[in-house]
matplotlib code that plots the C-alpha trace (Angstrom):
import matplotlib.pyplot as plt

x = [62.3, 58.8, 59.3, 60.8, 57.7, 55.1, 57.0, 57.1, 53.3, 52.9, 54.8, 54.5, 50.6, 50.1, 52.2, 49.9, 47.1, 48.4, 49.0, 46.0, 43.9, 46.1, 45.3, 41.5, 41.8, 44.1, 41.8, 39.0, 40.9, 40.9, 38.0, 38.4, 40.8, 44.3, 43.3, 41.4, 44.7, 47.4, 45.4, 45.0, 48.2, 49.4, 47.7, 49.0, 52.5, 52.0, 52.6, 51.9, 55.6, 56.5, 54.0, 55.4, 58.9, 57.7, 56.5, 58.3, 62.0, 60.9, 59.2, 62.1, 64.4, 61.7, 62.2, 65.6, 66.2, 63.5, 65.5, 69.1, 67.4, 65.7, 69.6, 70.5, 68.2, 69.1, 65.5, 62.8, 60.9, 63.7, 61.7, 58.6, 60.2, 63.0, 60.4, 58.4, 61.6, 62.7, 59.2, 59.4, 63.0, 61.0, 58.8, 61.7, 63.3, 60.6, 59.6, 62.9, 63.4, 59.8, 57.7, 59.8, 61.2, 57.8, 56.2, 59.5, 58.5, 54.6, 55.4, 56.6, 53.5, 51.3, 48.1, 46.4, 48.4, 49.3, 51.9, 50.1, 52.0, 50.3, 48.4, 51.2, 53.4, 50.4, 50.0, 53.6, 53.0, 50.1, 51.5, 54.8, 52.1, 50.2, 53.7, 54.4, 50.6, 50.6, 54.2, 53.6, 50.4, 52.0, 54.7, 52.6, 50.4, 53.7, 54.7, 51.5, 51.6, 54.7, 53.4, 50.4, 52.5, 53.8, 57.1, 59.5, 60.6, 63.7, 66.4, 66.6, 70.4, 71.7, 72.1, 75.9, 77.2, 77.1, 80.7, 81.3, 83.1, 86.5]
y = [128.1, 128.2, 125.3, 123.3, 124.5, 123.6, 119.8, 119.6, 120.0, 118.0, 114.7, 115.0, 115.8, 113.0, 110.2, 111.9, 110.8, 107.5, 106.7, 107.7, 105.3, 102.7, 103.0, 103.3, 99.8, 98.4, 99.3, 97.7, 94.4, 94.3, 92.3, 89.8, 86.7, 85.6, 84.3, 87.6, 90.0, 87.5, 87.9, 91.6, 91.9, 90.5, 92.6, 95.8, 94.6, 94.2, 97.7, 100.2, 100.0, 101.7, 104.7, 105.3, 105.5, 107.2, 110.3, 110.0, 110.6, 113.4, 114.8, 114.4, 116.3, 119.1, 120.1, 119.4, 122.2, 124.3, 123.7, 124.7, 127.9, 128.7, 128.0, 130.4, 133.0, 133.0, 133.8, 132.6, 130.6, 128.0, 126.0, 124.8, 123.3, 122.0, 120.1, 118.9, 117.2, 115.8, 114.0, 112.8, 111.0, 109.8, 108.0, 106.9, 105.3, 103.7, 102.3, 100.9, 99.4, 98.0, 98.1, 97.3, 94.0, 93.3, 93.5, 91.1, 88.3, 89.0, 88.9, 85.7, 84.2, 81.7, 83.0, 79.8, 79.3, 82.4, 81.9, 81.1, 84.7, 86.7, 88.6, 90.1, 90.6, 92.6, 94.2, 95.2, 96.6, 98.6, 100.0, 101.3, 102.6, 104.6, 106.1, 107.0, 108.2, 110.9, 111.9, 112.6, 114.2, 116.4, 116.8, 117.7, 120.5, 122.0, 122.5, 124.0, 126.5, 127.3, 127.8, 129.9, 132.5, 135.2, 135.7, 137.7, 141.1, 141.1, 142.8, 146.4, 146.6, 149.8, 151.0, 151.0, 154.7, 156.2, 157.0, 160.0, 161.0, 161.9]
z = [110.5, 109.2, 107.3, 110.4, 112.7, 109.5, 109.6, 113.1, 114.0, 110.6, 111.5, 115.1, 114.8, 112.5, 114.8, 117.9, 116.1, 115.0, 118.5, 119.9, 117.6, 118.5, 121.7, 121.5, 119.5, 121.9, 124.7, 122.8, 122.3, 126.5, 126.8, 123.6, 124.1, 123.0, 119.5, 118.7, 120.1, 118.3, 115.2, 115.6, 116.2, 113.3, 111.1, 113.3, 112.8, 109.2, 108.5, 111.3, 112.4, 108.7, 109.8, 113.2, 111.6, 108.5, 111.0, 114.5, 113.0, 110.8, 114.0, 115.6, 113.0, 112.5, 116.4, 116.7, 114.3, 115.8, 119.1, 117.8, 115.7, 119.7, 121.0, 118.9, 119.4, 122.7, 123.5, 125.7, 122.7, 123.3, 126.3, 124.4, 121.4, 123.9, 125.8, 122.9, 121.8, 125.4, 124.7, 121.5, 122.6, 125.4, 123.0, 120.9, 123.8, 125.4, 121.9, 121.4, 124.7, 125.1, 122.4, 119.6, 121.1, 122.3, 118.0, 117.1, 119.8, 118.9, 114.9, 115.4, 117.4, 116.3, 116.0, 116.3, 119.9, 121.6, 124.2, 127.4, 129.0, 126.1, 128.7, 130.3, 127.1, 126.1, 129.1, 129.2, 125.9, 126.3, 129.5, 127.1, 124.7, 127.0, 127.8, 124.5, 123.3, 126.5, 126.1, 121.9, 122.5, 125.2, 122.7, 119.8, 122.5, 123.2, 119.6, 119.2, 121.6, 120.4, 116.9, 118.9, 120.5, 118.8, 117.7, 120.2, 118.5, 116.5, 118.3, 116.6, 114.4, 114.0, 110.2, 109.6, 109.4, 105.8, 104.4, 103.8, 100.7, 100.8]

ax = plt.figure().add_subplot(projection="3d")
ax.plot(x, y, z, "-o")
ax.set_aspect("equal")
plt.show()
């Protein structure tokens, strides 16, 4: 269990992260034209794809077996890593509904002439992104918390009854 929690706010801290400065350069790639963002692009799609998977599916192992050891504890703890994974499928899902077939059409763009709807593939983009950054940072928070609170008490076991010699 400790191991799961230690991999859980691991990956899913490091692909929080990840996100986050991908949006802070996306947001900053706003105001510069098409040639600029397909070329930017291209150099995010290089490789950056290999980090998200490299640390989201771990992530999403790490709480799922946080989420069935909190099944079967049968305890209150169960809710925080439950809804830390509901997010990260959230991200998974909206990255491969949106944003994954979004990098294949923009990998194969010609930097020197962007498609003339580049805007609004990037828009579309950035608006799946934003999705995904709030819900894995939301995620990562409720992991931890969960990592912050403390443990619930075991329940007490009674010692097995001595035998008694015959």
């Amino acid at each position: 269990m400790k191991v799961a929690r230690f991999a859980s706010l691991l990956f899913a801290g490091v692909f929080s992260g990840f996100l986050v400065g991908v949006l802070v350069l996306e947001t900053s790639l706003r105001s510069y034209d098409r040639y600029v963002y397909a070329q930017v692009r291209e150099v995010e799609l290089d490789a950056l794809d290999v980090l998200a998977s490299a640390t989201l599916i771990p992530a999403l192992l790490a709480v799922a077996v946080l989420v069935f050891s909190a099944f079967r504890a049968k305890g209150p703890a169960l809710w925080l890593p439950l809804t830390a994974f509901v997010l990260l499928l959230i991200v998974f899902v909206t990255s491969l509904a949106v944003s994954v077939p979004i990098n294949g059409d923009q990998g194969d763009w010609d930097v020197q002439a962007p498609p003339s709807d580049w805007a609004d593939v990037r828009d579309r983009w950035q608006t799946a992104h934003v999705v995904r950054t709030v819900a894995a940072v939301l995620a990562f928070g409720f992991l931890a918390f969960s990592a912050l609170r403390k443990p619930a008490p075991e329940p007490a076991t009674e010692p097995a009854p001595e035998a008694t010699p015959a």
